[in-house]
C-alpha positions as CSV (number, residue, x, y, z in Angstrom):
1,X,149.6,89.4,113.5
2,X,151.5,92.2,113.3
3,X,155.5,91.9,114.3
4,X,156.1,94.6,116.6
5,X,159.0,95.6,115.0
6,X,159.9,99.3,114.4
7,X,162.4,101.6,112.6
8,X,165.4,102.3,113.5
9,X,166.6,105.5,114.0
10,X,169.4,104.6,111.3
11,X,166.3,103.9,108.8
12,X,164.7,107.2,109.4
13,X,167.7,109.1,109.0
14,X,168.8,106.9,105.9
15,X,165.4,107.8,104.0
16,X,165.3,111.9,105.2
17,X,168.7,111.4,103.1
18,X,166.9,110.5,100.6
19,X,164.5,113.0,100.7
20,X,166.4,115.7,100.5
21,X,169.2,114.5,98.6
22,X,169.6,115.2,95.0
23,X,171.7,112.3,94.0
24,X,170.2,109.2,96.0
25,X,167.2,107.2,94.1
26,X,166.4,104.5,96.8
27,X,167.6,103.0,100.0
28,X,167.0,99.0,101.1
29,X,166.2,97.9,104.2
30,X,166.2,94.6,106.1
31,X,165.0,93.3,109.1
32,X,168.1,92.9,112.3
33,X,167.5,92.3,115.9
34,X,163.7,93.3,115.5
35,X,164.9,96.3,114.1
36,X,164.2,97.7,110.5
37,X,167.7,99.4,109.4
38,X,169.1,100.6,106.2
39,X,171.3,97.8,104.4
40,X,172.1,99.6,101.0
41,X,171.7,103.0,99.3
42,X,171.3,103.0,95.3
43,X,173.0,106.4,93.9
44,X,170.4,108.0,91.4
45,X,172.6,107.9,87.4
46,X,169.7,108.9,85.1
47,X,166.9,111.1,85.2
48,X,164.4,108.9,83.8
49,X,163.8,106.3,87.1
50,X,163.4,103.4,85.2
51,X,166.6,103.3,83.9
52,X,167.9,103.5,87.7
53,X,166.0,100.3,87.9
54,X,169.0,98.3,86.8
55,X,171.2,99.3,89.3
56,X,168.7,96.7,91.6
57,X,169.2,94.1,89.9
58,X,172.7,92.9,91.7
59,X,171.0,93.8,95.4
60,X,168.2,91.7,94.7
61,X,169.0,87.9,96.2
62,X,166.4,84.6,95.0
63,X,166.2,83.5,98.5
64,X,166.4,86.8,100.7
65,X,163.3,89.5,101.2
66,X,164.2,93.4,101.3
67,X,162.3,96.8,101.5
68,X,162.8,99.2,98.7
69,X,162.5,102.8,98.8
70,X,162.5,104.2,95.9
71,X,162.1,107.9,94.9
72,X,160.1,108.0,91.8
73,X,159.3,111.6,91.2
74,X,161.6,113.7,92.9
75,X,159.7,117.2,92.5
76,X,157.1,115.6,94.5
77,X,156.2,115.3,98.3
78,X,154.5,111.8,98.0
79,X,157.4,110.7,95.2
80,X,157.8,107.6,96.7
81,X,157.1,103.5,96.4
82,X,157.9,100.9,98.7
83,X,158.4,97.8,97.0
84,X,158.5,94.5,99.8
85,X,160.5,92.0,97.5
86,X,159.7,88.7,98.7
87,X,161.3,85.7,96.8
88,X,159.1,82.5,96.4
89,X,162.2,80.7,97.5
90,X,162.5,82.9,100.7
91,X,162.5,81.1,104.0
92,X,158.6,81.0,105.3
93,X,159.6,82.8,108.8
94,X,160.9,85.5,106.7
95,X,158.0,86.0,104.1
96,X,155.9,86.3,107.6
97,X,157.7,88.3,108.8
98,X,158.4,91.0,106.2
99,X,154.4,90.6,105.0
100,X,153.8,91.3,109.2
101,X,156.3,94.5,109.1
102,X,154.9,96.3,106.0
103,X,152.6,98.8,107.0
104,X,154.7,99.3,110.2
105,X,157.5,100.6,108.1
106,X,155.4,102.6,106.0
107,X,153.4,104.2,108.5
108,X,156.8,104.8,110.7
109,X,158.3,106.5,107.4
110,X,155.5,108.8,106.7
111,X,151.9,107.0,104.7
112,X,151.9,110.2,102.9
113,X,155.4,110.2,101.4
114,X,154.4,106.8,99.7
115,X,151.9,107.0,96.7
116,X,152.7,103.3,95.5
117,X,153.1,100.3,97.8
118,X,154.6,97.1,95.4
119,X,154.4,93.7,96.6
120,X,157.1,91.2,94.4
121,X,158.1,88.0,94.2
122,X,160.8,88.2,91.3
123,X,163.4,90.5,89.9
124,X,162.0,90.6,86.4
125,X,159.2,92.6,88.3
126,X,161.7,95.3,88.8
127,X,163.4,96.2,85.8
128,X,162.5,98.9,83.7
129,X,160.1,96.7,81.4
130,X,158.7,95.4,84.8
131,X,157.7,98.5,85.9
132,X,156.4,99.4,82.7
133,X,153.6,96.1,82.9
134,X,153.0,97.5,86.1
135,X,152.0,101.0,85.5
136,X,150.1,99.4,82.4
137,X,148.2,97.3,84.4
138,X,147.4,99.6,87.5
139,X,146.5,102.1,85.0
140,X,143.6,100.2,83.6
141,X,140.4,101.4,85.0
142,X,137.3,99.2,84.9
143,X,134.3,100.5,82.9
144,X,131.5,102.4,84.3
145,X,127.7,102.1,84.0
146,X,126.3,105.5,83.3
147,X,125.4,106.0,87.0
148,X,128.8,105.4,88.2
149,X,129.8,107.9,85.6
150,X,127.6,110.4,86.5
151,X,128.6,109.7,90.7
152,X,132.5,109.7,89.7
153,X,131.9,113.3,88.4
154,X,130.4,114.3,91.4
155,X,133.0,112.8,93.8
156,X,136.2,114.5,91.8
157,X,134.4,117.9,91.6
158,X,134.3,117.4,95.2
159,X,137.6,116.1,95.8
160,X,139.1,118.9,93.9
161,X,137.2,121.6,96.1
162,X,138.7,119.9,99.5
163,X,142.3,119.9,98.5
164,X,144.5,120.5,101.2
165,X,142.2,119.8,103.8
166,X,143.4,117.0,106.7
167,X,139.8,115.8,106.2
168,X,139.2,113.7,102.6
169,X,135.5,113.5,101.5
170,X,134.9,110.5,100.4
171,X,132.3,109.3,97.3
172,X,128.9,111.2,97.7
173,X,125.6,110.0,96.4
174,X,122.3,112.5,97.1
175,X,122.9,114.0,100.1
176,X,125.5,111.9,101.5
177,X,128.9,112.8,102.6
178,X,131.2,110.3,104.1
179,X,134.4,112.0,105.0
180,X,137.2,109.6,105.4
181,X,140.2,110.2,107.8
182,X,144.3,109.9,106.9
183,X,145.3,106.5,105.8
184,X,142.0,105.0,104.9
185,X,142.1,104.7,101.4
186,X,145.3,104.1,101.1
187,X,145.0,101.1,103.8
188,X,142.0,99.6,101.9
189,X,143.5,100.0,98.6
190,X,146.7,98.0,99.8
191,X,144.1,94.8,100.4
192,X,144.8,94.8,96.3
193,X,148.1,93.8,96.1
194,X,148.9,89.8,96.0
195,X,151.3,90.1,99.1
196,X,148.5,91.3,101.5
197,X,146.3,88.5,101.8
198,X,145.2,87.9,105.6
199,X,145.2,91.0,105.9
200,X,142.5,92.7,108.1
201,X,141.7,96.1,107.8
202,X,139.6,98.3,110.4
203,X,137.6,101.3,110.3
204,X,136.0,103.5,112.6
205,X,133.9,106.8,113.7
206,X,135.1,109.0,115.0
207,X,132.3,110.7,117.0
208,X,130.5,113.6,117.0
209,X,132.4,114.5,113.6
210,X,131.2,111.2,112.0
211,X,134.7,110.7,110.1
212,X,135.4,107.2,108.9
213,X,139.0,106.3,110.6
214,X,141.5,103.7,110.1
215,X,141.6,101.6,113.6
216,X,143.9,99.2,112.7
217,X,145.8,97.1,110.0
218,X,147.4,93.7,110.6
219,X,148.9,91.4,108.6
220,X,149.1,87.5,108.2
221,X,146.4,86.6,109.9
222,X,144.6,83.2,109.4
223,X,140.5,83.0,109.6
224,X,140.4,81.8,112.5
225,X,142.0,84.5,114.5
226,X,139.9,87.1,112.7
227,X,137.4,87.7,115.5
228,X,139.8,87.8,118.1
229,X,141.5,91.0,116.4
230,X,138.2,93.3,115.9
231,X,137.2,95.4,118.9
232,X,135.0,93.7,121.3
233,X,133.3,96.8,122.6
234,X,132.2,99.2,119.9
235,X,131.4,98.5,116.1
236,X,133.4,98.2,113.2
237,X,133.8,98.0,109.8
238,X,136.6,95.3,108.8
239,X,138.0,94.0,105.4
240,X,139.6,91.0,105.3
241,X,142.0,89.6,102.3
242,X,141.2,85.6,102.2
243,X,144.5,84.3,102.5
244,X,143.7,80.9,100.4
245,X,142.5,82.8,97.1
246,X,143.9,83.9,94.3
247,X,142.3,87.6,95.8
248,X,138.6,87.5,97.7
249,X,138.1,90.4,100.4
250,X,135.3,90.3,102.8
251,X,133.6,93.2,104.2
252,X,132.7,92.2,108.0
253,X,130.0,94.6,109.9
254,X,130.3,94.0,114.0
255,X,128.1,95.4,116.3
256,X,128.5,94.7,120.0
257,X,125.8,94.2,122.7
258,X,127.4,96.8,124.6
259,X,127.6,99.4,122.2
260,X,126.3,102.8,122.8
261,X,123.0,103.3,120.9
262,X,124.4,106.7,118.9
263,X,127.0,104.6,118.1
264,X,124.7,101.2,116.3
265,X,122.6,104.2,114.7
266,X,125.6,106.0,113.3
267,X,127.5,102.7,112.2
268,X,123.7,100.8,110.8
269,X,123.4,104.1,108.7
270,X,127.0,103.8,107.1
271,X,127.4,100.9,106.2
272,X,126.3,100.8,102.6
273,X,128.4,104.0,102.0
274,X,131.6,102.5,103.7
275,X,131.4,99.9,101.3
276,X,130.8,102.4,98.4
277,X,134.1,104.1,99.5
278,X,135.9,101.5,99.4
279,X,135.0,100.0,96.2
280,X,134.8,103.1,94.3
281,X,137.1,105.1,95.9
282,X,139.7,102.7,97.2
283,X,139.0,100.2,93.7
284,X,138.5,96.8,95.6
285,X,136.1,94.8,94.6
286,X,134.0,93.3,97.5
287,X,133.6,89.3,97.2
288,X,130.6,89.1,100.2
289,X,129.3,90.6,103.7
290,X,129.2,89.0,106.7
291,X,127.2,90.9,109.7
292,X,127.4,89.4,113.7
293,X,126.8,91.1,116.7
294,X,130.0,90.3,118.8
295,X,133.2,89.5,116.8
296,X,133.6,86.2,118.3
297,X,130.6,84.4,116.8
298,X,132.8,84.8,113.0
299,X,134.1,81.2,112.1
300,X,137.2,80.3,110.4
301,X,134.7,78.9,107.8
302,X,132.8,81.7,107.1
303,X,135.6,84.0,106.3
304,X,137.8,80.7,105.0
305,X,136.6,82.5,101.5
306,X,134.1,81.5,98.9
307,X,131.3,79.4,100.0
308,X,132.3,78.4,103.4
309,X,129.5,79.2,106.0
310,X,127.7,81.8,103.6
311,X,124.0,83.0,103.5
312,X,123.3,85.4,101.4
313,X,119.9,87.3,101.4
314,X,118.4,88.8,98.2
315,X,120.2,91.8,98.0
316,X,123.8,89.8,98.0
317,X,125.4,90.6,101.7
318,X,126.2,87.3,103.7
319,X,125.3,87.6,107.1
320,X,127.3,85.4,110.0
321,X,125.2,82.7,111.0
322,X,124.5,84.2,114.9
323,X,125.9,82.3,117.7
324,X,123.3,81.3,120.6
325,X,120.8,84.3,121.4
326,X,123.6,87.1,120.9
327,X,123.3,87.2,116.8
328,X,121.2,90.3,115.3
329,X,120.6,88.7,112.0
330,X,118.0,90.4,109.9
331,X,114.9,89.1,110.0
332,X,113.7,86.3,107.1
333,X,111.5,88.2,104.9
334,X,108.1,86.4,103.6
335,X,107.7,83.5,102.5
336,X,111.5,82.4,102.9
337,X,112.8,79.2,104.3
């Protein structure tokens, strides 16, 4: 769940500071009185940012989380990382907590300031070499069939010709164009990082425009309580980061009994491309689908990760197993038991 804690009017003002400042490189912040507030601010010594990265090191405790903001390329509006440090030997309420109190603090700083979001567990992980294995291994893009080669050309000429819109297009195929709302991608492509698992991500149309929005993101929550966090009344498309793998994320279609009927056509005809954004565009990879028609039939088992209260038809997607007469499984196709 998420915390419910904000940012303080100290934080904001601490990280405009270092915005506009010339001689700041980042500013921690901790969690007080269900506040987020500033607790430190790192001067910036050297021009190169990782060699800044040193001047962590004696803020950085083995048993206490922080925020990090750190201002990576200062010519640049979105010249910024937050980095949630989280030390294995933390105390569990505060792991929850500061995992819960994320996204808040990104959102409440500005989502498109930030064009990294670092989840670590050790201070090795921040140190110049550190961030060096990092941008070595986020760098590595996984090979393309010849088809996704051909589509990836097709989506960057696109993505070129939109810049500066509020609206991003998102990955087109034929004649299909899902456009994708603020947030989206950058909400899905969090779902990556090791410190987001039980994580649920939702996503939604925004009618008559057909835009795919981000509805929600909340973090820390266990299978069970899934269902009880996706909207009861109109469809959605969710992702959810299995909290007891190493990293499995579910895509979860939902379809209430009471949704409008322009709404289950809209949503029924999207949902192969939402999941095409998102792997392709957001680079997750999508473990299985679950379909039900009202949130509350999902199980902790079926979303407890792999193999727990799957079927899968031919084509790979795992529908929920439909609860008394209110499922809208698909139909068995012939000759299937």
């Amino acid at each position: 769940m998420q915390s419910g804690i904000s940012a303080s009017q100290e934080l904001q003002d601490a990280f405009n500071s270092l915005v506009s400042s010339e001689d700041q490189r980042a500013v921690l912040a901790g969690i007080e009185n269900e506040r987020l507030i500033p607790t430190q601010t790192i001067s910036l010594q050297s021009s190169k940012f990782e060699d800044d990265l040193a001047q962590l090191q004696d803020h950085l405790s083995p048993t206490k989380a922080v925020y990090i903001l750190l201002k990576t390329h200062p010519s640049a509006a979105d010249g910024y990382a937050v980095v949630t440090f989280v030390p294995n030997a933390a105390p569990v309420r505060q792991k929850m907590l500061f995992a819960s109190t994320r996204l808040t603090l990104v959102r409440e700083m500005g989502l498109e300031r930030f064009r990294e979001q670092i989840f670590a567990t050790e201070k090795e992980e921040l140190t110049a070499e550190g961030w060096r294995k990092h941008v070595a291994h986020v760098g590595q893009d996984a090979p393309l069939t010849e088809e996704e080669s051909g589509l990836k050309g097709a989506k960057d000429a696109e993505a070129a010709q939109s810049t500066g819109t509020g609206i991003r297009r998102g990955h087109v195929t034929g004649n299909v164009d899902i456009k994708t709302g603020e947030g989206v991608l950058e909400a899905l492509g969090s779902l990556k990082e090791v410190g987001c698992k039980g994580t649920l991500v939702q996503l939604k149309y925004q009618l008559p425009g057909e835009v795919l929005t981000l509805d929600s993101s909340i973090d820390a929550l266990e299978p069970e309580d899934v269902g009880a966090n996706i909207s009861s009344s109109e469809p959605r498309y969710s992702f959810y980061s299995v909290p007891s793998t190493e990293l499995e994320i579910l895509f979860i279609y939902t379809c209430p009994s009471g949704s409008k009927i322009k709404e289950r056509m809209v949503y029924a005809t999207g949902k192969s491309w939402t999941k095409i954004v998102a792997e392709r565009d957001a680079g997750i990879t999508l473990a299985k689908s679950l379909e039900a028609t009202e949130p509350s039939e999902l199980t902790a088992e079926q979303l407890g990760g792999s193999g727990g209260g799957r079927r899968e038809d031919a084509d790979g997607d795992a529908e929920a197993k439909p609860v008394g007469s209110a499922g809208f499984a698909r139909p068995k196709r012939p000759g299937r038991r």
